[in-house]
MARBA-3410 file (N, C-alpha, C, O; in Angstrom, 1 decimal):
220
25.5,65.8,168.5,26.7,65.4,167.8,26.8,66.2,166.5,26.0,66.2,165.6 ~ 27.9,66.8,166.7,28.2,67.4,165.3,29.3,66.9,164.2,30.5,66.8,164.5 ~ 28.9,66.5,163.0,30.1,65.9,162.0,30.4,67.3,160.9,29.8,68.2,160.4 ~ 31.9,66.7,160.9,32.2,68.2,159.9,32.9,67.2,158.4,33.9,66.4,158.5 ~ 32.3,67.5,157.3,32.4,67.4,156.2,32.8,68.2,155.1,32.4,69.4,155.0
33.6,67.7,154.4,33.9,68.5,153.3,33.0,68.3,152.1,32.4,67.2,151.8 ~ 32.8,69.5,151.3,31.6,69.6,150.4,31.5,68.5,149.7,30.4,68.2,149.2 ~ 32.8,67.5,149.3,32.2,66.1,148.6,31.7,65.1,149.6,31.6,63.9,149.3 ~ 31.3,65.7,151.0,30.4,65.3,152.1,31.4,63.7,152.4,30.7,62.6,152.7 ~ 32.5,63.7,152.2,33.7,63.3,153.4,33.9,63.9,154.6,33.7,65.1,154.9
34.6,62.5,155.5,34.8,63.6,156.8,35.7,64.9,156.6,35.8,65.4,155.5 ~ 36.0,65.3,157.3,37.1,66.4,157.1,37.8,66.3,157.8,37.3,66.4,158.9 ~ 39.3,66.0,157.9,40.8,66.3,158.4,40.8,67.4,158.6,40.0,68.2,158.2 ~ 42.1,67.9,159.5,43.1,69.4,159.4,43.9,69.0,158.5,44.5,68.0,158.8 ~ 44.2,69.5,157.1,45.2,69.8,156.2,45.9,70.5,156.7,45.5,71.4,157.5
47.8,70.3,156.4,48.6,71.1,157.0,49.0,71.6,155.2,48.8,71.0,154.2 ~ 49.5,72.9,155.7,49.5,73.7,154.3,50.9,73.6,153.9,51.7,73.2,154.7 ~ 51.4,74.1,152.6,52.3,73.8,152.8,53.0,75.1,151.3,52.7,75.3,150.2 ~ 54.3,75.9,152.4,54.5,77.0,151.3,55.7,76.5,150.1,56.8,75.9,150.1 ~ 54.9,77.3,149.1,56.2,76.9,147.8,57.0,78.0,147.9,56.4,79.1,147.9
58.4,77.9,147.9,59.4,78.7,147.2,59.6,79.2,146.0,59.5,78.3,145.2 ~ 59.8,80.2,145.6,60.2,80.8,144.2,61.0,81.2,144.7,61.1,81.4,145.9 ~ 62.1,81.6,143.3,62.9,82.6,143.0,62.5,83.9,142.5,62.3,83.9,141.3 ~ 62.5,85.0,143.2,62.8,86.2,142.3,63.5,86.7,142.1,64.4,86.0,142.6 ~ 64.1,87.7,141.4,65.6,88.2,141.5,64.9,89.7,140.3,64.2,89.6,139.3
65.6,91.2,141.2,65.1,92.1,140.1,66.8,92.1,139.9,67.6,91.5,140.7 ~ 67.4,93.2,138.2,68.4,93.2,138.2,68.0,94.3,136.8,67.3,94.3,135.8 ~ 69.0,95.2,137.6,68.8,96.4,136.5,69.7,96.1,135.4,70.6,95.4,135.6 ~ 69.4,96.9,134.0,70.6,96.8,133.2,71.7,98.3,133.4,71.3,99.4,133.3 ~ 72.9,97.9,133.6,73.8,98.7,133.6,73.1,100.3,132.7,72.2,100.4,131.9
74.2,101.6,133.3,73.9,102.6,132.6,75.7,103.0,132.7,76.2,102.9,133.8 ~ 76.5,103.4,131.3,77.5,103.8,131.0,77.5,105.4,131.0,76.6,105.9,130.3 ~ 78.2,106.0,131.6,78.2,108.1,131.9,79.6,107.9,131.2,80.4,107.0,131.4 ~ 79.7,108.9,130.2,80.8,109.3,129.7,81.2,110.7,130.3,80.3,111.6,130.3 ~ 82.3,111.0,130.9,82.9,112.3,131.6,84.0,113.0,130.5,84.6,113.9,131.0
84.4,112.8,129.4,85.4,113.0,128.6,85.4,114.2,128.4,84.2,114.4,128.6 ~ 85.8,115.1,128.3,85.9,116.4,128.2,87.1,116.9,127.0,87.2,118.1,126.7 ~ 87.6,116.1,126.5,89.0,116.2,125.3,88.1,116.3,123.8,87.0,115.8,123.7 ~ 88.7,117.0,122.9,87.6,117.3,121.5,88.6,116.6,120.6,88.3,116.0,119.6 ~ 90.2,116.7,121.1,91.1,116.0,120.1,92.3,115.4,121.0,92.7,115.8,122.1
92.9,114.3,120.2,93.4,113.4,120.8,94.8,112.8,120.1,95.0,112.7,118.9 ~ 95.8,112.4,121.4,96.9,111.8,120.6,96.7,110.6,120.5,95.7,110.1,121.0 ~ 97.7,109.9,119.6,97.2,108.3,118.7,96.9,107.5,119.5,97.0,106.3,119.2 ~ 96.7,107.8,120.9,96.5,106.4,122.2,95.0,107.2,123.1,94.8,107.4,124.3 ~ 94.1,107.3,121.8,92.8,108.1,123.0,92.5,107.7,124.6,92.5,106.6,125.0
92.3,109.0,125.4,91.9,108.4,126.4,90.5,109.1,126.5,90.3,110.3,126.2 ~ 89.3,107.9,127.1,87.9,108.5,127.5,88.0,108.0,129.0,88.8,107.4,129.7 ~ 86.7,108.5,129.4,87.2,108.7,131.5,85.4,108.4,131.1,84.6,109.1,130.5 ~ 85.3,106.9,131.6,83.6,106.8,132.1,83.2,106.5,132.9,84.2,106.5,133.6 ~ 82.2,106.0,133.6,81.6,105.4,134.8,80.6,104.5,134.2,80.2,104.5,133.1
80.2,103.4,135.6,78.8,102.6,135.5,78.5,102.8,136.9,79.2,103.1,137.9 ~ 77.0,102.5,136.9,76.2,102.3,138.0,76.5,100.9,138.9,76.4,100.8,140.1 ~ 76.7,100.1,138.2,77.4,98.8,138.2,78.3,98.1,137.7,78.4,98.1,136.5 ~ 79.3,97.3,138.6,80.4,96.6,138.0,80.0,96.2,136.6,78.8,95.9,136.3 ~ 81.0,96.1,135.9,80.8,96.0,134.4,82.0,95.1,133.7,83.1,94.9,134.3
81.7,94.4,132.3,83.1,94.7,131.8,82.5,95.6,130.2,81.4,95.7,129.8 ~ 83.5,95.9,129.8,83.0,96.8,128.3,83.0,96.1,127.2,83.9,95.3,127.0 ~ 82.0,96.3,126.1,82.4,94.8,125.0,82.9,96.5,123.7,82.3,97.6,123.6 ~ 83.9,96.0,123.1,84.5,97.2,122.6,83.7,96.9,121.0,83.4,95.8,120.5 ~ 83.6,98.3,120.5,82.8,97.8,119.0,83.5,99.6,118.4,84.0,100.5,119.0
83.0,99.5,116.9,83.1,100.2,116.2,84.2,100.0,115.5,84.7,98.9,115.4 ~ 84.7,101.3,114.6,86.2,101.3,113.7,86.4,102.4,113.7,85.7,103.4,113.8 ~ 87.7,102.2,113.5,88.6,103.1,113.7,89.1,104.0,112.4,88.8,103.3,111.4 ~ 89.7,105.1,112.1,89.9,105.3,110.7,90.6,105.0,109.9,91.2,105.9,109.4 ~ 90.8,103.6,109.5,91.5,103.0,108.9,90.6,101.7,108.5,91.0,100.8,107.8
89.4,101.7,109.2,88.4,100.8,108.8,89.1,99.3,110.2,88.7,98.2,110.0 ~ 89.8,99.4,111.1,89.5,98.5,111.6,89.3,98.3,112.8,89.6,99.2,113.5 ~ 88.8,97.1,113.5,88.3,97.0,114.8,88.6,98.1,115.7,89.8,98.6,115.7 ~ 87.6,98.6,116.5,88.3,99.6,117.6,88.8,98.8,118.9,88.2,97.7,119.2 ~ 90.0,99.4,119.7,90.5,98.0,120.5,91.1,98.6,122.0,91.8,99.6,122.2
90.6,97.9,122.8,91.0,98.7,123.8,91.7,97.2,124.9,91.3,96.1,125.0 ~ 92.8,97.7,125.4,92.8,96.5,126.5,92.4,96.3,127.4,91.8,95.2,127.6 ~ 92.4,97.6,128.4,91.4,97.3,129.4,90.0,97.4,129.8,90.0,98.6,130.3 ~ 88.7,97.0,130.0,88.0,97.0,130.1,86.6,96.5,131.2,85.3,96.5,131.2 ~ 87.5,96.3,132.1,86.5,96.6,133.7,86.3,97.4,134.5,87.1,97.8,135.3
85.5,97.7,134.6,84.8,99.2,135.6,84.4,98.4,137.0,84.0,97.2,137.1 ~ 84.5,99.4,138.1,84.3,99.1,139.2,82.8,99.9,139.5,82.8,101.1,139.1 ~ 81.7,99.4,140.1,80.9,100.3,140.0,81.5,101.7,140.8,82.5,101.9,141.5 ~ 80.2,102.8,140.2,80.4,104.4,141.0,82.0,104.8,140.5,82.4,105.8,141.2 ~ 82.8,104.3,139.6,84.0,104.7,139.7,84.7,105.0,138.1,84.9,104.2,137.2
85.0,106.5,138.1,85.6,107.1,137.1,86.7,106.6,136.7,87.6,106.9,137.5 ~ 87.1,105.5,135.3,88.0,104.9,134.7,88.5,105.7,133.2,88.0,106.7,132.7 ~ 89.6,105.1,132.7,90.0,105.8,132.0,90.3,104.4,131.1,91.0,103.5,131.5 ~ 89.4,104.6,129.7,89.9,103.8,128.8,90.7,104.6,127.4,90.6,105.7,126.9 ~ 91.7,103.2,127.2,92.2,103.9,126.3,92.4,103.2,124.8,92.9,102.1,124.8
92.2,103.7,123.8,92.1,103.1,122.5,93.4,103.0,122.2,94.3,103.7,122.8 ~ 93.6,102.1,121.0,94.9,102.3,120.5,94.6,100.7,119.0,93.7,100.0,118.8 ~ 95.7,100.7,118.5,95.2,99.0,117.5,95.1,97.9,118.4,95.1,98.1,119.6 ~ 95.1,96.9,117.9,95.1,95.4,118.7,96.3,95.8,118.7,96.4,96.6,119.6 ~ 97.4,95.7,118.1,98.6,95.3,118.4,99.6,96.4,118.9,100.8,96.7,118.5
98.6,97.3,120.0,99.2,98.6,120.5,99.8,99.6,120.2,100.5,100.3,121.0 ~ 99.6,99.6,118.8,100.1,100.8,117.7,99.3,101.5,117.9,98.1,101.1,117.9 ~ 99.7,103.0,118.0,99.0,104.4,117.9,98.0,105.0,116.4,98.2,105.2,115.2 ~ 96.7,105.2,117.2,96.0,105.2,115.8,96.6,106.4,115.2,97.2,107.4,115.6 ~ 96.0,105.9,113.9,96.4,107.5,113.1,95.5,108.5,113.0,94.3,108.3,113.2
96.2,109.7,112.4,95.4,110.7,112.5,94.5,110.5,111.8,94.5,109.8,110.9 ~ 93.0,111.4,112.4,91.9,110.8,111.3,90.2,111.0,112.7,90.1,111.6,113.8 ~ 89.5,110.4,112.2,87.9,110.5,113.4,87.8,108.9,113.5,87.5,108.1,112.7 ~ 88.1,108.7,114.7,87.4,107.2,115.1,86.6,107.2,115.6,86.5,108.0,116.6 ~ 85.4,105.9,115.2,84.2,106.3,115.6,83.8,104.8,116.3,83.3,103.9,115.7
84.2,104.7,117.9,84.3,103.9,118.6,82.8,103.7,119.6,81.9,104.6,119.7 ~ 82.7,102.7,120.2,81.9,102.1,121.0,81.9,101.7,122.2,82.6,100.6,122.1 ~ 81.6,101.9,123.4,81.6,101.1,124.6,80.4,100.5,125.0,79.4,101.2,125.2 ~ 80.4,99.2,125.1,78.7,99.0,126.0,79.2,98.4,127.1,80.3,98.0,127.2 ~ 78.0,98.5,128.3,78.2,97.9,129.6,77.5,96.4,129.6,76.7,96.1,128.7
77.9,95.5,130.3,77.9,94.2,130.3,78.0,93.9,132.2,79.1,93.7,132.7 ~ 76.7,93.9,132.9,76.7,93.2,133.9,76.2,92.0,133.7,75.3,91.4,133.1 ~ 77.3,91.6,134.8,77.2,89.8,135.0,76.6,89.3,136.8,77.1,89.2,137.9 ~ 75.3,89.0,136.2,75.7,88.8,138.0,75.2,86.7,137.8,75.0,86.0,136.8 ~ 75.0,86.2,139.3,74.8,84.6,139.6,74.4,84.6,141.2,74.9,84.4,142.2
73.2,85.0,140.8,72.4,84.5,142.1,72.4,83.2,142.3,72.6,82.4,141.5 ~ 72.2,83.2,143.2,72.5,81.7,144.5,70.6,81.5,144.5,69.8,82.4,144.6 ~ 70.4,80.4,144.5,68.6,80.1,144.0,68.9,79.4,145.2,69.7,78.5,145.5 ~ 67.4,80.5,146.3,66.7,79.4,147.2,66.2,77.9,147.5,66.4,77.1,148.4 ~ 65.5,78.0,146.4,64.9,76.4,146.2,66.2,75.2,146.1,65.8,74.1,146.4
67.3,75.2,145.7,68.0,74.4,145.7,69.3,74.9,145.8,70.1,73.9,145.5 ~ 70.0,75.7,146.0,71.3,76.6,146.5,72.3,76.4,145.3,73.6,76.3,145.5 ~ 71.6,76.2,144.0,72.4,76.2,142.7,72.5,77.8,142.6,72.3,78.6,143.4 ~ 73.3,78.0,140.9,73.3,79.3,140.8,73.4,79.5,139.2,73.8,78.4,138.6 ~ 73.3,80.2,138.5,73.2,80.6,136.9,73.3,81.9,137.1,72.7,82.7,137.9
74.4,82.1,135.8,75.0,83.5,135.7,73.9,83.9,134.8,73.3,83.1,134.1 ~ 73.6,85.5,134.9,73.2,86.2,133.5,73.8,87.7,133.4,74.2,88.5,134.2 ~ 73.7,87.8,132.1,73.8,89.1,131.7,72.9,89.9,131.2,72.0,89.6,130.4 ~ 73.3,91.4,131.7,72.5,92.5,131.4,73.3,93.7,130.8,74.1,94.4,131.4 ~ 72.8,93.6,129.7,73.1,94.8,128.8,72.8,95.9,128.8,71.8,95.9,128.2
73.3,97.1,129.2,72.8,98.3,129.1,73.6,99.1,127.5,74.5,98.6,126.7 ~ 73.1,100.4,127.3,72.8,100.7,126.1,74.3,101.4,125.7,75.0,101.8,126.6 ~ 74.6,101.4,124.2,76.2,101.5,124.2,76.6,103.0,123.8,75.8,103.7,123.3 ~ 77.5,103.4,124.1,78.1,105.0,124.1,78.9,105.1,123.3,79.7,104.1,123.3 ~ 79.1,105.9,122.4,79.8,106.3,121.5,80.1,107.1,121.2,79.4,108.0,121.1
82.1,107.3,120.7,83.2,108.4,121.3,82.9,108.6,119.4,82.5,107.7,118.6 ~ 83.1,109.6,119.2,83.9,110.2,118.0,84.8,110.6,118.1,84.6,111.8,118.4 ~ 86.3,110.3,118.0,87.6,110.7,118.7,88.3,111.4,117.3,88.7,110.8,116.3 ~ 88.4,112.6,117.7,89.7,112.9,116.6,91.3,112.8,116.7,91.7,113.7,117.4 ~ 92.0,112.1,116.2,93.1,111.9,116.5,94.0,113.0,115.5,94.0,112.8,114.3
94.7,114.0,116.1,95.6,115.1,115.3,96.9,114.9,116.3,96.8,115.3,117.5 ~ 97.9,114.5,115.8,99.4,114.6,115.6,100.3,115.1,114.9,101.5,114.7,114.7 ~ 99.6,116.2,114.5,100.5,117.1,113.3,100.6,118.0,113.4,99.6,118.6,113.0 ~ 101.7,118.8,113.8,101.9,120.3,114.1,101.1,121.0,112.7,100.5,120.7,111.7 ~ 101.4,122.1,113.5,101.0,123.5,112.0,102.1,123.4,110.5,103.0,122.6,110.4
102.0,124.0,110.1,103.2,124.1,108.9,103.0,125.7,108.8,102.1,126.2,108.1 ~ 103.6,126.3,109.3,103.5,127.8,108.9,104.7,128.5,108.2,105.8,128.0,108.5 ~ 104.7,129.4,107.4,105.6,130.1,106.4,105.5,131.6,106.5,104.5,132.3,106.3 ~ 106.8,132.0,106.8,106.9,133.0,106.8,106.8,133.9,105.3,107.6,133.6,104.5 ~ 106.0,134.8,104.9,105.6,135.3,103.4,106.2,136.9,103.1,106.5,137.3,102.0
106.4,137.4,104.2,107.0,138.6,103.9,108.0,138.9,105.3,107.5,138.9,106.4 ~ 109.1,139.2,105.2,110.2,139.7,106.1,110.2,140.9,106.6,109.9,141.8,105.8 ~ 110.7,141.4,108.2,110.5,142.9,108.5,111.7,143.4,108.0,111.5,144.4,107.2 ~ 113.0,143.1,108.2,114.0,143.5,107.6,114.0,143.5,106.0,113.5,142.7,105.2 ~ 114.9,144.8,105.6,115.2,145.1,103.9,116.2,144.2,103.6,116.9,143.5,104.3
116.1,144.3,102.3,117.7,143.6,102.2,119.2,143.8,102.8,120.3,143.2,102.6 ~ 118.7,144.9,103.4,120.0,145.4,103.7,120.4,144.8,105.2,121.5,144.9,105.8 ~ 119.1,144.1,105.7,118.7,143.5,107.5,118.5,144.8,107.9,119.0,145.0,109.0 ~ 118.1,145.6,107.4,117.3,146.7,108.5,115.7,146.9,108.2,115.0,146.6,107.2 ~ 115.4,147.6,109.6,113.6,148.3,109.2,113.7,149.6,110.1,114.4,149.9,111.1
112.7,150.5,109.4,112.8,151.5,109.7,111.8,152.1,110.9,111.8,153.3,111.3 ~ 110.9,151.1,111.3,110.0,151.3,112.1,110.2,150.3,113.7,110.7,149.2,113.7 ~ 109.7,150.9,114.4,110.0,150.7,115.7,109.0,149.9,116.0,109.2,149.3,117.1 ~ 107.4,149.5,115.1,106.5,148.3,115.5,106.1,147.8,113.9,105.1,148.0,113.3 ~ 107.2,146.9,113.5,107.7,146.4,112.3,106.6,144.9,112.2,106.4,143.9,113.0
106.1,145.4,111.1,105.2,143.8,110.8,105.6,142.9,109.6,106.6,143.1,108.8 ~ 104.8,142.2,109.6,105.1,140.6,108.5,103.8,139.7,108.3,102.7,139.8,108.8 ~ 104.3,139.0,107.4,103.2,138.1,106.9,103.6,136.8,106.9,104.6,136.3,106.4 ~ 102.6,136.0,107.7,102.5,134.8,108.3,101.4,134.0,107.8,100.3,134.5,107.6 ~ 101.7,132.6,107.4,100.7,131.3,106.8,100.5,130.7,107.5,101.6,130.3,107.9
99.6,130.1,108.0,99.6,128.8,108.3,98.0,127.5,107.8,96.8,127.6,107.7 ~ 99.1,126.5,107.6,97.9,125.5,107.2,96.9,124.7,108.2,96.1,123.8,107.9 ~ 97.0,125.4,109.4,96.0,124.7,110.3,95.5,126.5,111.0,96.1,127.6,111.0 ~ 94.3,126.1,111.4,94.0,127.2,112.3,94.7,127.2,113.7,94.8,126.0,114.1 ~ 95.1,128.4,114.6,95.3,128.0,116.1,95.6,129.2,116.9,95.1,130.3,116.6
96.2,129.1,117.9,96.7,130.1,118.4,97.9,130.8,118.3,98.8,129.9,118.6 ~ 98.3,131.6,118.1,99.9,132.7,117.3,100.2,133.2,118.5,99.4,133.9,119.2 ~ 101.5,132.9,118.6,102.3,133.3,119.8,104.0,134.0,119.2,104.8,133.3,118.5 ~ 104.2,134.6,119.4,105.5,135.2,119.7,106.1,135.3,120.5,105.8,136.0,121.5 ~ 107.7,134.3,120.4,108.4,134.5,121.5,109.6,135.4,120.9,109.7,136.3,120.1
110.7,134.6,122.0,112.1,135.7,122.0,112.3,136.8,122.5,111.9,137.0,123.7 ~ 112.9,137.8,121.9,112.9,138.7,122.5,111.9,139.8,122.2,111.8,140.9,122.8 ~ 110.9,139.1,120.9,110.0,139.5,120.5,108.6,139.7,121.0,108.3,139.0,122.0 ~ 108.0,140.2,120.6,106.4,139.9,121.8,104.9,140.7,120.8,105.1,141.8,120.3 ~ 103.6,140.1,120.7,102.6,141.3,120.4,101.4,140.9,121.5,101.4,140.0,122.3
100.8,141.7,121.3,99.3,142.2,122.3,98.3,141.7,122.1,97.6,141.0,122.7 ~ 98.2,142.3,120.8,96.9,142.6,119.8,96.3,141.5,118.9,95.3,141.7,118.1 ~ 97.0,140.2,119.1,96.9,139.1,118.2,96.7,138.0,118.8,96.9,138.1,120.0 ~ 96.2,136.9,118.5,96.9,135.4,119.9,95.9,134.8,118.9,95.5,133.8,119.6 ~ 95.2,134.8,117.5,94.5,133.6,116.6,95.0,133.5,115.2,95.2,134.6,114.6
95.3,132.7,114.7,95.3,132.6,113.2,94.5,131.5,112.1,94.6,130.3,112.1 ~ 93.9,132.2,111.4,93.3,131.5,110.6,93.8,130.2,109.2,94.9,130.4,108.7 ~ 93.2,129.4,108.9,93.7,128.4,108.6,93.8,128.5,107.1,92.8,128.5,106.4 ~ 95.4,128.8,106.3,95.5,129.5,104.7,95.5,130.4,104.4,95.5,130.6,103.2 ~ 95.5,131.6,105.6,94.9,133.2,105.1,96.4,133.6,105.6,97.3,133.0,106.2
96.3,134.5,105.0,97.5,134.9,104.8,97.6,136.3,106.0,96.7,137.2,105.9 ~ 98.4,136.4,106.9,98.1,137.1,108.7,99.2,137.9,108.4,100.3,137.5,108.1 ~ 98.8,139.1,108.6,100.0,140.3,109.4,100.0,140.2,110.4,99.0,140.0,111.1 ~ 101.5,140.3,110.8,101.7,140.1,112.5,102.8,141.6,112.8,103.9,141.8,112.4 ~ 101.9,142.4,113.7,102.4,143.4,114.0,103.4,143.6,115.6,102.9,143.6,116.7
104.4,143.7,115.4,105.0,143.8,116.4,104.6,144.8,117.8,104.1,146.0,117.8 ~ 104.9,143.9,119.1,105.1,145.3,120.0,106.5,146.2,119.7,107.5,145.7,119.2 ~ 106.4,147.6,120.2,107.4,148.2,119.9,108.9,147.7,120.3,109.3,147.1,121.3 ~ 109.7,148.1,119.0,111.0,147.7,119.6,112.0,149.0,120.0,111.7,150.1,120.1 ~ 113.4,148.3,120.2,113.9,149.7,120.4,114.9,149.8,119.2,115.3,148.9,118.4
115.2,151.2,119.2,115.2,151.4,118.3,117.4,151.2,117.8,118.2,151.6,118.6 ~ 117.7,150.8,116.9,119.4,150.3,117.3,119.5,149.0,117.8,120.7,148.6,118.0 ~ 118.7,148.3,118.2,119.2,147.4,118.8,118.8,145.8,117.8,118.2,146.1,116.8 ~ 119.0,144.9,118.0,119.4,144.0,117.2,118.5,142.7,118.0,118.5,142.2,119.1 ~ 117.6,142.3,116.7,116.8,141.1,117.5,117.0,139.7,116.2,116.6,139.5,115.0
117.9,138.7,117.1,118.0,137.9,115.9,117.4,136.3,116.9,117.8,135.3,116.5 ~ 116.8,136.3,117.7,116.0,135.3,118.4,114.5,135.0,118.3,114.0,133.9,118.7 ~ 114.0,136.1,117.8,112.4,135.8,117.6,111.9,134.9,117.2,112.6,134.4,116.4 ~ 110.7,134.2,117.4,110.2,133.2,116.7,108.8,133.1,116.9,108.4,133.4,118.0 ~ 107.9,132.6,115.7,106.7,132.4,115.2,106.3,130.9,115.9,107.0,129.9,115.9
105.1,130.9,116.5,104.6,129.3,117.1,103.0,129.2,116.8,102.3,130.0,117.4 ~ 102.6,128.4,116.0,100.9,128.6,115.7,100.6,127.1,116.6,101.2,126.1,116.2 ~ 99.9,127.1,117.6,99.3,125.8,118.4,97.9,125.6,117.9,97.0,126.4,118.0 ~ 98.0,124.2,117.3,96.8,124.3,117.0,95.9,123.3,117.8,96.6,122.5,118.5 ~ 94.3,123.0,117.8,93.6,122.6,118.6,93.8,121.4,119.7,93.6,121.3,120.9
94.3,120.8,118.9,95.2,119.6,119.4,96.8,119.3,120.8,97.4,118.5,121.5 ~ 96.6,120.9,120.5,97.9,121.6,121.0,99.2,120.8,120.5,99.9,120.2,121.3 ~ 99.3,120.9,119.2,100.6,120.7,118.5,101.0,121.9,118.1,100.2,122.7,117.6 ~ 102.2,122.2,118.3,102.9,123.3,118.1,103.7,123.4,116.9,104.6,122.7,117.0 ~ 103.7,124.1,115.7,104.4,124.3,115.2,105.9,124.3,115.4,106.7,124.7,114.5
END
């Protein structure tokens, strides 16, 4: 006869075992991609970003006027290129100036818990992005400094030039019936000769005109 004992030399039973449940749950924190490509902006910026994960955005920073940066919309769909757009709380167009704004991502998720089919929300914060937006809404101011015509409204040359200002740097264009080649930048305060393509010669140009576009593409 054989007896089976357990080491505190009791009989021994079959123990039925018995498994515990946990919860695990992994959960990454969000990553925000900015795709913006714009260097200057009108008083209603737009930035174009993504998340890896549904998000919503918690908005931060100031604007140049020192106050809150403000955006209305702020849900991203995961994998998907959105377009946020700044402006005041009370949807007035910022003014010209550098705002220096913030986006962070904010996933929410609420797993459903095995052990008892409750559930608790959490959030995961991923790390925040930040626009430096320049907002320019103001054409060039340019001035014409020297005229091709004499006082008499004539010139005597057939590739007749002048002197052009302007207070922003950009690109110089001539329209009308006017046109040059050899030019297409102007610098910001310097004082620019602008040399004509040839004209003909008798004939009468009173349509021409001076356009300096500057970065922002505001046009004079």
């Amino acid at each position: 006869q054989v007896s089976l004992r357990d080491e505190d030399d009791s009989p021994a039973f079959a123990k039925a075992s018995q498994v515990a449940e946990i919860d695990v749950a992994v959960y990454n924190n969000p990553t925000l991609t900015d795709t913006t490509t714009a260097s200057y902006f009108d008083g209603t910026p737009d930035v174009t970003v993504s998340s890896d994960y549904a998000v919503e955005l918690t908005v931060g920073g100031t604007d140049a006027d020192g106050d809150p940066c403000y955006s209305a919309a702020t849900t991203l769909v995961a994998s998907t290129p959105t377009t946020i757009t700044f402006s005041k709380a009370n949807g007035a167009d910022l003014a010209d100036g550098t705002h220096t704004c913030t986006l962070t991502p904010v996933r929410t998720v609420t797993p459903t818990r095995v052990t008892d089919g409750g559930s608790t929300s959490f959030d995961f914060t991923g790390t925040a992005v930040s626009f430096a937006m320049v907002v320019d809404t103001t054409a060039p101011s340019i001035t014409i400094d020297s005229q091709i015509a004499n006082s008499n409204g004539y010139t005597a040359s057939t590739t007749p030039t002048f002197d052009v200002t302007s207070d922003e740097a950009g690109t110089l264009t001539v329209g009308g019936s006017c046109s040059i080649t050899a030019q297409s930048s102007i610098s910001a305060s310097t004082l620019t000769t602008i040399t004509l393509d040839t004209v003909t010669d008798g004939t009468t140009y009173s349509d021409c005109t001076v356009t300096v576009t500057d970065a922002a593409t505001n046009a004079s």
